[in-house]
C-alpha positions as a printed Julia matrix, in Angstrom:
260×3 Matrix{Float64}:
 329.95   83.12  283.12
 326.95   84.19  285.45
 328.36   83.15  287.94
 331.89   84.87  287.6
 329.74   88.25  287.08
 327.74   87.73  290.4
 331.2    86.91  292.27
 333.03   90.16  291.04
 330.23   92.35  291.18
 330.22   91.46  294.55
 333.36   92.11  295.13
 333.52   95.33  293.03
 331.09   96.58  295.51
 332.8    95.42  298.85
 336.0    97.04  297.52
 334.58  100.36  296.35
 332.24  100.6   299.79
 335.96  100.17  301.47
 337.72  102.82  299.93
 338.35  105.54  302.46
 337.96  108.73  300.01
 334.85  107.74  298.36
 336.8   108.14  295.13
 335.67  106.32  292.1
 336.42  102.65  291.23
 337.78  101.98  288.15
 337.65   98.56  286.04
 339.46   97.26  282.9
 337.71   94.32  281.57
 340.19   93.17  277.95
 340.54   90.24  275.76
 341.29   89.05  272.06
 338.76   89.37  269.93
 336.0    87.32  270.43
 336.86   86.38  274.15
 333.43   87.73  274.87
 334.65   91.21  276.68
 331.64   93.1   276.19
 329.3    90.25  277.01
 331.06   90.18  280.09
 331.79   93.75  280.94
 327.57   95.13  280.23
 326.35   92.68  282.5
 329.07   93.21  284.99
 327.64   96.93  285.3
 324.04   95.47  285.25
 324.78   93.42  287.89
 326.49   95.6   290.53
 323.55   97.92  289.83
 320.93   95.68  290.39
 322.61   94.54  293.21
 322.81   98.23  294.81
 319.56   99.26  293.9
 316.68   96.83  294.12
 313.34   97.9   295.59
 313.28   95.02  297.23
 316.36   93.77  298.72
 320.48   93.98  298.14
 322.72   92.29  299.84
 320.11   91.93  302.7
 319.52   95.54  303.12
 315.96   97.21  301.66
 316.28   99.75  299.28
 316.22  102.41  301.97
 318.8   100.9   303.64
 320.69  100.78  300.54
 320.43  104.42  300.15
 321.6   105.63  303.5
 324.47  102.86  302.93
 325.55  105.01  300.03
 325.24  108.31  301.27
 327.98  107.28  303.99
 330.12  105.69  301.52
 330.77  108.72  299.51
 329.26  112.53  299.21
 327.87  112.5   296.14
 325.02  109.7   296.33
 321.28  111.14  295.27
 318.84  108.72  296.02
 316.62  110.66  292.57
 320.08  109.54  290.37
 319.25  105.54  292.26
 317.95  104.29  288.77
 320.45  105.78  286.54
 323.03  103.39  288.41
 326.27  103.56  289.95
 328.03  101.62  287.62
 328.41  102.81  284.29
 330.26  100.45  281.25
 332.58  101.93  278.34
 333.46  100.78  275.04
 337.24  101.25  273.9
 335.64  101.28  270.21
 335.17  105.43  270.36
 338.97  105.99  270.32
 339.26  104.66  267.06
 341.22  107.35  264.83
 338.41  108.16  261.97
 338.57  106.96  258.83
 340.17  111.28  257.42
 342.5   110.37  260.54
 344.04  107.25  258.87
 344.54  108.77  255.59
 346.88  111.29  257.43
 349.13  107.73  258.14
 352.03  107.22  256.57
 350.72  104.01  255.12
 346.55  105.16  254.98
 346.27  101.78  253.36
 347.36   99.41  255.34
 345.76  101.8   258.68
 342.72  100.76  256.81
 343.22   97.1   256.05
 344.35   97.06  259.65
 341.74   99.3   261.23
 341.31   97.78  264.9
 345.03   97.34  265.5
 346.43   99.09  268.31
 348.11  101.76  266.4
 344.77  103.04  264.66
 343.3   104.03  268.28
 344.49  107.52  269.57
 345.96  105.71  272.75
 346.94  108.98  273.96
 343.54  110.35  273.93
 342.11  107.46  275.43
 344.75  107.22  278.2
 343.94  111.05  279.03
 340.57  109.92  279.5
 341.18  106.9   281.89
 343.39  109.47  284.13
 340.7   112.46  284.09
 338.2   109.43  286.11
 340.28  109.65  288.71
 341.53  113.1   288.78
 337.45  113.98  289.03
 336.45  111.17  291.2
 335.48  113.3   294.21
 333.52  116.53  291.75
 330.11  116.85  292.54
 327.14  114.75  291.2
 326.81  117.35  288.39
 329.87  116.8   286.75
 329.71  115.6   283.53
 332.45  113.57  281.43
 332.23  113.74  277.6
 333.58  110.46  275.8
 333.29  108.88  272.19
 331.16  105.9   271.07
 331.5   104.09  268.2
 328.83  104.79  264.97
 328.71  101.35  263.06
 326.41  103.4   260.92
 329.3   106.21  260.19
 331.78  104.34  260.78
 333.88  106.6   262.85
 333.92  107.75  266.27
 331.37  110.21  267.37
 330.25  111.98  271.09
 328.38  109.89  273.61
 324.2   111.14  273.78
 324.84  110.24  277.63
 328.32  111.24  279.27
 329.19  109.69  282.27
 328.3   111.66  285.57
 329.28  112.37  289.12
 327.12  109.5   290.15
 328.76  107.42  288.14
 331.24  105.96  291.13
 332.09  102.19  289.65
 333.0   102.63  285.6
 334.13   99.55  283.96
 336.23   99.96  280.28
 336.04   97.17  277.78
 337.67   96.79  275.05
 341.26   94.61  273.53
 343.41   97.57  274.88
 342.52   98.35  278.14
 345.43   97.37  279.98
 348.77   96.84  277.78
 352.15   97.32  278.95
 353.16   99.9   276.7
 353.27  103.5   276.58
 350.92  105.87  276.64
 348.71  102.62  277.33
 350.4   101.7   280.35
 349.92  104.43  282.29
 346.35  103.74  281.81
 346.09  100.52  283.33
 348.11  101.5   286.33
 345.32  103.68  288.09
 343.05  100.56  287.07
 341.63   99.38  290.32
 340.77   95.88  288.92
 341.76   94.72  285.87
 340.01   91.93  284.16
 341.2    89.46  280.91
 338.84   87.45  279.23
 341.24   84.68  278.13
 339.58   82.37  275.17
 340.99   79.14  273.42
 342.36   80.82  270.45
 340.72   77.81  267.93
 337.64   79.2   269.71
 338.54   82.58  269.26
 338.65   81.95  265.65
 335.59   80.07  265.11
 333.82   82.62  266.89
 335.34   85.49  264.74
 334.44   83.72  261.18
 330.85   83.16  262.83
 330.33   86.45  263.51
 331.93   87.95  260.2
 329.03   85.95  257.85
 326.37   86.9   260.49
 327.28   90.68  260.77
 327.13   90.39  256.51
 330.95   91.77  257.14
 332.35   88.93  254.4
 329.89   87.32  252.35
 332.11   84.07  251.76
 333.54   81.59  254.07
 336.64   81.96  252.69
 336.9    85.94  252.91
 335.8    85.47  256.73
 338.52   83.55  257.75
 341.06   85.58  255.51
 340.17   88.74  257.71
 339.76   87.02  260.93
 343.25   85.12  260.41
 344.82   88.5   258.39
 343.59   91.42  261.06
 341.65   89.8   264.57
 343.87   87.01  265.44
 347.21   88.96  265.1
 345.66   91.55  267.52
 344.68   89.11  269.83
 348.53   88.06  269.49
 349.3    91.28  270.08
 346.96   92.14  273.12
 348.62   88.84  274.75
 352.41   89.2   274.34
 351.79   92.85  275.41
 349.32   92.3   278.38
 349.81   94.29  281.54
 349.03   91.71  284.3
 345.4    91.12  285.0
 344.3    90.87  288.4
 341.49   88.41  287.45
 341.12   85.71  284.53
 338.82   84.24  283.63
 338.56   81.48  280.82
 335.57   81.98  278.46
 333.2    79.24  277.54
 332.9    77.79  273.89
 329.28   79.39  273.75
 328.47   82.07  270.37
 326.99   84.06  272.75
 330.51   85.09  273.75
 331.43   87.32  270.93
């Protein structure tokens, strides 16, 4: 899996140092659950920045030279925003209607049993979001961009500490979701610039999901934690494939528990 990260951060930063506007990059990085999206997609930011900004070399120019690349590439480069990186990563996981949200359903139990589906994530919301990145790609560097996270501890949505910025050129946006074709979803993955599926074995998939349910303390019996991940995960990941706008890179994930 290294090695697919170093290839397409690479190429994440050729194509974005092409563009002719200097407008930001977007990439969708999806997968079932338990494909190993976000162990893919954090790394994948890691790496361009690293790549862009060591102090030694990157991509054979010194960290100078890196800088004066990027000022030409697009307007809004500060050499004092260098560490905070270029690339930024998103979880899907902060569109999640809350847990009052779901009781407004029509069905607030089965929202619940099925929290994590598609239809308990405010897909309109989180398309809106996807299309304001590239409606403010060219604002200055002092721009900021509000988005949710995720609070396991809550267990709702609440506001990102850190919004993303002006210098934030290359944003990547994991999560099962990302890129379905269906409405208001679709519309989403269209001003995608690269679009990325984590495809998994599904035997793996499932393996990987019951692992992760006893280790998390999410079931406390074997037989609860393949219940949920045969009852809830496994029918999304169904659902994420048969409704799959086309990826423009897949990659097959290996049968390592890392990749969860």
């Amino acid at each position: 899996m290294e090695r697919h990260i170093d290839e397409i951060a690479r190429a994440i930063i050729a194509a974005y140092e092409a563009r002719p506007d200097g407008g930001r990059f977007l990439v969708g990085v999806a997968g079932v659950p338990a494909s190993g999206k976000s162990t893919f997609a954090y790394p994948l930011a890691d790496r361009i920045n690293n790549l862009l900004h060591t102090s030694s070399q990157a991509q054979g120019y010194t960290k100078v030279q890196v800088d004066a690349k990027l000022r030409l590439v697009h307007p809004h480069y500060e050499v004092d925003k260098a560490p905070m990186g270029i690339a930024a990563c998103i979880g899907m996981d902060g569109w999640h209607h809350s847990r009052a949200e779901l009781e407004e359903f029509p069905d607030p139990a089965e929202a619940r049993r099925r929290r994590g589906a598609a239809f308990t994530f405010n897909a309109q919301s989180f398309t809106d979001f996807v299309l304001s990145l590239k409606k403010t790609g060219s604002l200055a560097a002092s721009s900021k961009i509000p988005f949710p996270t995720f609070s396991h501890a809550l267990k709702d949505p609440t506001p990102s500490l850190e919004p993303l910025e002006g210098h934030h050129r290359i944003v990547i946006i994991e999560g099962l979701y990302t890129f379905l074709d269906v409405q208001p979803w679709r519309r989403a993955a269209e001003v995608l610039d690269l679009r990325v599926f984590i495809d998994v074995d599904p035997r793996t998939a499932r393996e990987r999901l019951v692992r992760r349910c006893l280790a998390e303390g999410i079931e406390d019996t074997l037989e609860k934690a393949v219940e949920r991940a045969d009852k809830s995960d496994m029918i999304n990941g169904e659902y994420v494939r048969e409704h799959l706008y086309p990826p423009y890179i897949t990659i097959m994930s290996v049968d390592d528990p890392t990749f969860a």
